[in-house]
Structures are given as C-alpha cells and as structure tokens.
SERO-4910 file (N, C-alpha, C, O; in steps of 0.05 Angstrom, whole numbers):
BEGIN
 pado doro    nc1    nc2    nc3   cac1   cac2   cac3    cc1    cc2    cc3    oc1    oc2    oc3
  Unk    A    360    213    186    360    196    162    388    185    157    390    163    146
  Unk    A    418    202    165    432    193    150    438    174    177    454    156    173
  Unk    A    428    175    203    442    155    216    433    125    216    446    105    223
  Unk    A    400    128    203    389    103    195    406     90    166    412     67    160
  Unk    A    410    115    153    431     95    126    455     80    138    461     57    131
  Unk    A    469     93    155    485     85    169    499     53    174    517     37    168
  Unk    A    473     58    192    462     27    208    461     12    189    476     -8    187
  Unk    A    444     17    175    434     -7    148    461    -16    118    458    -33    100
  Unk    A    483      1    123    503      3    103    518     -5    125    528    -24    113
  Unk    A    529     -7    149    547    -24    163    535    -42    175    549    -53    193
  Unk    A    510    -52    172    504    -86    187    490   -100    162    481   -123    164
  Unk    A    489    -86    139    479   -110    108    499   -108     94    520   -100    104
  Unk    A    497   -114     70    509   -115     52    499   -107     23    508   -109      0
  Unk    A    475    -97     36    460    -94     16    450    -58     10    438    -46     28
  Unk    A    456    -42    -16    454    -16    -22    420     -2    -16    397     -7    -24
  Unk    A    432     17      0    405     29      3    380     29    -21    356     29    -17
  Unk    A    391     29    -41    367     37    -64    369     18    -80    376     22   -103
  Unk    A    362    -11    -70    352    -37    -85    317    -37    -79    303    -57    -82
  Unk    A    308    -15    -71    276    -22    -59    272    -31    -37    249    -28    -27
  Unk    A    295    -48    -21    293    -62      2    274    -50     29    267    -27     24
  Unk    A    267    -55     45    247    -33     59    266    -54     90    270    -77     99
  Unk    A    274    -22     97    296    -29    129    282    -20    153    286      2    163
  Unk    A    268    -36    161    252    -19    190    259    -16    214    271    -37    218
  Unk    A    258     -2    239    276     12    262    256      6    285    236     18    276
  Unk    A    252      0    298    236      5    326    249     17    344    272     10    348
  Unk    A    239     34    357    245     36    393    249     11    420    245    -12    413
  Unk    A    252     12    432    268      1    458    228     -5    461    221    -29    460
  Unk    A    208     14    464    179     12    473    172      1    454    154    -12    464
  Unk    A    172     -5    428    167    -21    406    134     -1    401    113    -10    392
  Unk    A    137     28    410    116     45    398    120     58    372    102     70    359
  Unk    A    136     56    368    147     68    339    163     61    321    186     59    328
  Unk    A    158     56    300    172     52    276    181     71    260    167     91    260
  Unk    A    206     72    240    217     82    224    220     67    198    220     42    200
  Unk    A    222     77    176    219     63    148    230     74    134    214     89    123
  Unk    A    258     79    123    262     95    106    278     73     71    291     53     64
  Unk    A    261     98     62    265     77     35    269     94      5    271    118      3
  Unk    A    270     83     -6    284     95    -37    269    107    -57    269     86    -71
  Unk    A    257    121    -69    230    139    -84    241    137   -103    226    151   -116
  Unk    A    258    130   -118    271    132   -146    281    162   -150    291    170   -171
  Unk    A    277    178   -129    281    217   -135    306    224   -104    320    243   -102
  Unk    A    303    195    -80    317    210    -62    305    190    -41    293    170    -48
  Unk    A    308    197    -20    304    176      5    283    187     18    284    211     22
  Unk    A    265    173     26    241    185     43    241    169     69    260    156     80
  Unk    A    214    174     77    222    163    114    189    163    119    172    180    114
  Unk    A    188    139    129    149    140    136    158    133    161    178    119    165
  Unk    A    144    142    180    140    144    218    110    130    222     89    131    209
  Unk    A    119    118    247     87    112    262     89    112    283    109    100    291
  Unk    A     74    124    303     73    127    331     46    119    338     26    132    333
  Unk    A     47     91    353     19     83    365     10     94    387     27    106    400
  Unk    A    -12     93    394    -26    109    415    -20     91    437     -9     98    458
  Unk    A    -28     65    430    -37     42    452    -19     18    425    -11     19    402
  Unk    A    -21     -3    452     -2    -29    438     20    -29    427     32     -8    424
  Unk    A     26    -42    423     65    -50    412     58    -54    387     36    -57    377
  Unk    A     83    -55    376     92    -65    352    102    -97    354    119   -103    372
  Unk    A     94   -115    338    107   -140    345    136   -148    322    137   -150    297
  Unk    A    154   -150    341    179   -153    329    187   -177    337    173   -189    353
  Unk    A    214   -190    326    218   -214    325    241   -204    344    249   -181    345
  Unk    A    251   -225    360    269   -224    379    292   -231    365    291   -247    346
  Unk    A    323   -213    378    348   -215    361    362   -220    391    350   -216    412
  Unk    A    390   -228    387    415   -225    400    415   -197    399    398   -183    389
  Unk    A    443   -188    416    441   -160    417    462   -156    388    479   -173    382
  Unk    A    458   -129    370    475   -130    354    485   -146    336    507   -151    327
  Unk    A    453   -157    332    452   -188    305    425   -167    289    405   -156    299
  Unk    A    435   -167    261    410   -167    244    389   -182    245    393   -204    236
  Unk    A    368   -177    254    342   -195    240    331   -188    217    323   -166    212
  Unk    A    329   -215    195    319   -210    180    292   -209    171    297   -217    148
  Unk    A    271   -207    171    240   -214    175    234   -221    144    233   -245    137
  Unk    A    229   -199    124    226   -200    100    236   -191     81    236   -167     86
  Unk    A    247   -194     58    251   -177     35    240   -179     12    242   -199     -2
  Unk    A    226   -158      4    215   -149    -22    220   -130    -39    217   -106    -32
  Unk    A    228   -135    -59    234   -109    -84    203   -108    -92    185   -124    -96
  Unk    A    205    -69    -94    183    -63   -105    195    -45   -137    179    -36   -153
***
C-alpha cells in the first residue's frame, strides 16, 4: 500500500484523500489494484481475472494516464 501511495504522490499532484480512485494494473493486465480513502484510513480492493484482460488505455513509458476522475 505504501508503495502504491508512493507512485500516486510523485506522478500527481493530487492528495491521496480527495476521493480520487488511482488504479494499478500488471504488465498481464490480469489484475488490478485500487486503493482509496474510507474517511477512517486507506483501503485497497484487488481483482484477479480468471480469463481475459483488463482493458487499459495505452501510455508512453512513465507518463500518467489519465482515464477518469470522480469525487465520491
């Protein structure tokens, strides 16, 4: 968890606990990471597919993509 804060606090600009939702894939695009802000502390939702990918948007190497942002 703290290396996903990490990542997300040196390539935005933006504070972990605005609601923002920062998501991670693997290199196999089988798994996702989600970690996000509970108003009590930082949580982390996982998915590991059985079969199929995840569809992600293609980046440069070491460029943010941005896809969406929503405050909840």
């Amino acid at each position: 968890m703290n290396g996903l804060a990490a990542l997300v606090e040196s390539d935005t600009d933006l504070p972990l606990n605005t609601g923002a939702l920062f998501l991670f894939t693997n290199k196999q695009r089988d798994k996702i990471k989600i970690p996000y802000w509970d108003k009590t502390g930082f949580a982390l939702w996982y998915k590991r597919l059985e079969k199929n990918k995840f569809k992600w948007p293609l980046k440069e190497k070491n460029q943010v993509c941005w896809v969406l942002l929503y405050r909840f």
